[in-house]
C-alpha positions as CSV (number, residue, x, y, z in Angstrom):
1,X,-11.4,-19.2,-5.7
2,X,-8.2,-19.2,-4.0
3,X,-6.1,-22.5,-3.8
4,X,-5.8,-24.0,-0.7
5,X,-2.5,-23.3,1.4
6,X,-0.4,-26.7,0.3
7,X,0.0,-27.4,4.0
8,X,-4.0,-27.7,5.0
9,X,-5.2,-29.2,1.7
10,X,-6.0,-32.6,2.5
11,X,-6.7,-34.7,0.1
12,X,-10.2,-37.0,0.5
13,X,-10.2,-39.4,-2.5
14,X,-8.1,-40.0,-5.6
15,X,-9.8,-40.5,-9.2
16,X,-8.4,-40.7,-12.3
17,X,-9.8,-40.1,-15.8
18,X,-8.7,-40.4,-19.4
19,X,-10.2,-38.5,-22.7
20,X,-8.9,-38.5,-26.8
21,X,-5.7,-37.1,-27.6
22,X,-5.9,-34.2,-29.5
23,X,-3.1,-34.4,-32.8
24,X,-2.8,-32.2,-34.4
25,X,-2.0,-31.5,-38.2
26,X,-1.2,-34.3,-40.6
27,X,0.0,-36.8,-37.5
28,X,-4.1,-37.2,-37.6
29,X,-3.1,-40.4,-39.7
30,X,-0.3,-41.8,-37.6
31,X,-3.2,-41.2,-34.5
32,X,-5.9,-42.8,-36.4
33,X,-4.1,-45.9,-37.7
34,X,-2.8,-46.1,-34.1
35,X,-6.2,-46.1,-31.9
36,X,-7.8,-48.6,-34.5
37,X,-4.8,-51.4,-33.3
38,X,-6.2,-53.7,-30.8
39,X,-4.1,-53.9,-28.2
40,X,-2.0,-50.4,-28.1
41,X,-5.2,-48.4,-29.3
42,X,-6.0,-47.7,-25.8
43,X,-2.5,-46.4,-25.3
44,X,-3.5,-42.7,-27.4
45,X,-5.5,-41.1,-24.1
46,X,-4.6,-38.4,-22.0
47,X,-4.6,-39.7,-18.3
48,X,-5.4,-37.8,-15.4
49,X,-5.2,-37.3,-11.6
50,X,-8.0,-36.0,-9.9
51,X,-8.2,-35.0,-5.9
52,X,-11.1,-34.5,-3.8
53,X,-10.7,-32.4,-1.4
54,X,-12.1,-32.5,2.3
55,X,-13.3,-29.3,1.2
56,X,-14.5,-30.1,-1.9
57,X,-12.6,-28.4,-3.9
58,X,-11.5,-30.8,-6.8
59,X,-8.1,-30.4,-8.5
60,X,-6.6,-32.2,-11.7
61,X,-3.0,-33.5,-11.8
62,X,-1.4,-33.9,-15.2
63,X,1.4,-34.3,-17.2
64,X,1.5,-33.1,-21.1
65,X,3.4,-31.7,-23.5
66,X,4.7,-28.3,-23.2
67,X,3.2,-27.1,-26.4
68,X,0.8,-29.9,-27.3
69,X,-0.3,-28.6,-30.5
70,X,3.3,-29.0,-32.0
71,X,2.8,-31.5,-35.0
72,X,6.5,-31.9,-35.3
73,X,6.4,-32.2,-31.2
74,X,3.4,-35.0,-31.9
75,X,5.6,-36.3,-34.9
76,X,8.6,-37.0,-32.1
77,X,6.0,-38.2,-30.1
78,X,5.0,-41.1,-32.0
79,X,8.7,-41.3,-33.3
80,X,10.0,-42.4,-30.0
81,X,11.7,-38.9,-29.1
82,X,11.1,-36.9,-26.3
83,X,9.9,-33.3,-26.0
84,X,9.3,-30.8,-23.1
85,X,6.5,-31.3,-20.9
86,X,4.9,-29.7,-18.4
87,X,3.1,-30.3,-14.8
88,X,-0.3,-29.2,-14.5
89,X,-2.0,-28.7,-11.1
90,X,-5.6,-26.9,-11.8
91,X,-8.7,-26.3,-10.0
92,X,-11.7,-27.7,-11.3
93,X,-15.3,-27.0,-11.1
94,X,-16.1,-30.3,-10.0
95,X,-15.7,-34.3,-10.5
96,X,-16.1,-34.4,-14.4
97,X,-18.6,-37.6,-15.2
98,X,-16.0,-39.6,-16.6
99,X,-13.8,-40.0,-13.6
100,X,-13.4,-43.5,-11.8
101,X,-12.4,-43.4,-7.9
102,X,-9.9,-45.2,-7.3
103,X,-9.5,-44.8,-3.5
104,X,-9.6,-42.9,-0.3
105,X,-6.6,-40.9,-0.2
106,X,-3.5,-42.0,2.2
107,X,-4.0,-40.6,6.1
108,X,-2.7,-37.5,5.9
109,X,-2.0,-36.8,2.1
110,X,-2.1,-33.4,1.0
111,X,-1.5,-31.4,-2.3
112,X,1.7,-31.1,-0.6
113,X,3.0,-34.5,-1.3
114,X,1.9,-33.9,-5.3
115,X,4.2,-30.5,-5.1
116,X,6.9,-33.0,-3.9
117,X,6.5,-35.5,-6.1
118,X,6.3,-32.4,-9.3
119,X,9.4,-30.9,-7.8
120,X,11.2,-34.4,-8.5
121,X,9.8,-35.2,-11.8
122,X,11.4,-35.9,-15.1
123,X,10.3,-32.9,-17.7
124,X,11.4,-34.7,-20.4
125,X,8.1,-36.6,-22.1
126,X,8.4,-39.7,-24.2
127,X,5.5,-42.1,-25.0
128,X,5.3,-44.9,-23.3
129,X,8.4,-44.1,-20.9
130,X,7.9,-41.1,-19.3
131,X,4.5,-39.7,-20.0
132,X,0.7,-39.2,-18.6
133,X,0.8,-42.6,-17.6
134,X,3.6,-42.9,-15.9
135,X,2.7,-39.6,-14.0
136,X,-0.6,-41.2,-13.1
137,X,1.1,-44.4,-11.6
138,X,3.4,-42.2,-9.7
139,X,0.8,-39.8,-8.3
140,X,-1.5,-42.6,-7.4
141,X,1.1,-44.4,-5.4
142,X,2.0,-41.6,-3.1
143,X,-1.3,-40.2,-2.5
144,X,-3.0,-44.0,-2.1
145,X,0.1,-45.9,-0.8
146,X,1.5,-48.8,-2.2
């Protein structure tokens, strides 16, 4: 299937959903020892955007590292450092089960507005600073309002 022409792609409804990071090599440990702490354990998932279309068609919206299966990128990672990241915008078969709606899109929003916001938006990822998370936040405020 073809994407939608970024003008006419309105956007119905805005969910977001969150799996396991995936570490790679020997940071396994540092990722372990992290998720079992109480309160920043639930820090260590991957968040995601996802839009519903008026047609239907779903998309994810995400923000990850550039090569995620880096230990030494993963190493930086949980270091504090930064490493390069990339924008993903990808058509999906449909809502996966774990999603959670969080609204009705904004009158008028369109995957145009997430091509805006991409076009804008620090590559440089750091944990806790400029990550999924703070994607998420961003994307949700433009296409819900705020």
């Amino acid at each position: 299937d073809a994407f939608p022409t970024l003008s006419d792609a309105a956007i119905e409804a805005v969910y977001t959903a969150s799996i396991p990071l995936r570490i790679p090599g020997p940071a396994q440990v540092l990722y372990n020892i992290a998720t079992s702490l109480p309160i920043i354990g639930n820090l260590f998932y991957h968040q995601m955007v996802l839009l519903k279309m008026f047609s239907d068609d779903v998309f994810l919206a995400d923000f990850e590292p550039l090569d995620k299966k880096s230990p030494v990128g993963t190493v930086t990672l949980l270091l504090g450092g930064n490493v390069a990241g990339v924008l993903r915008l990808k058509k999906l078969s449909g809502l996966p089960t774990n999603s959670a709606l969080e609204g009705p899109a904004r009158q008028g929003a369109t995957l145009l507005d997430v091509q805006e916001l991409n076009k804008a938006w620090n590559m440089d990822l750091a944990l806790l600073r400029n990550d999924c998370r703070t994607y998420q936040g961003a994307l949700l405020d433009t296409l819900l309002g705020s």
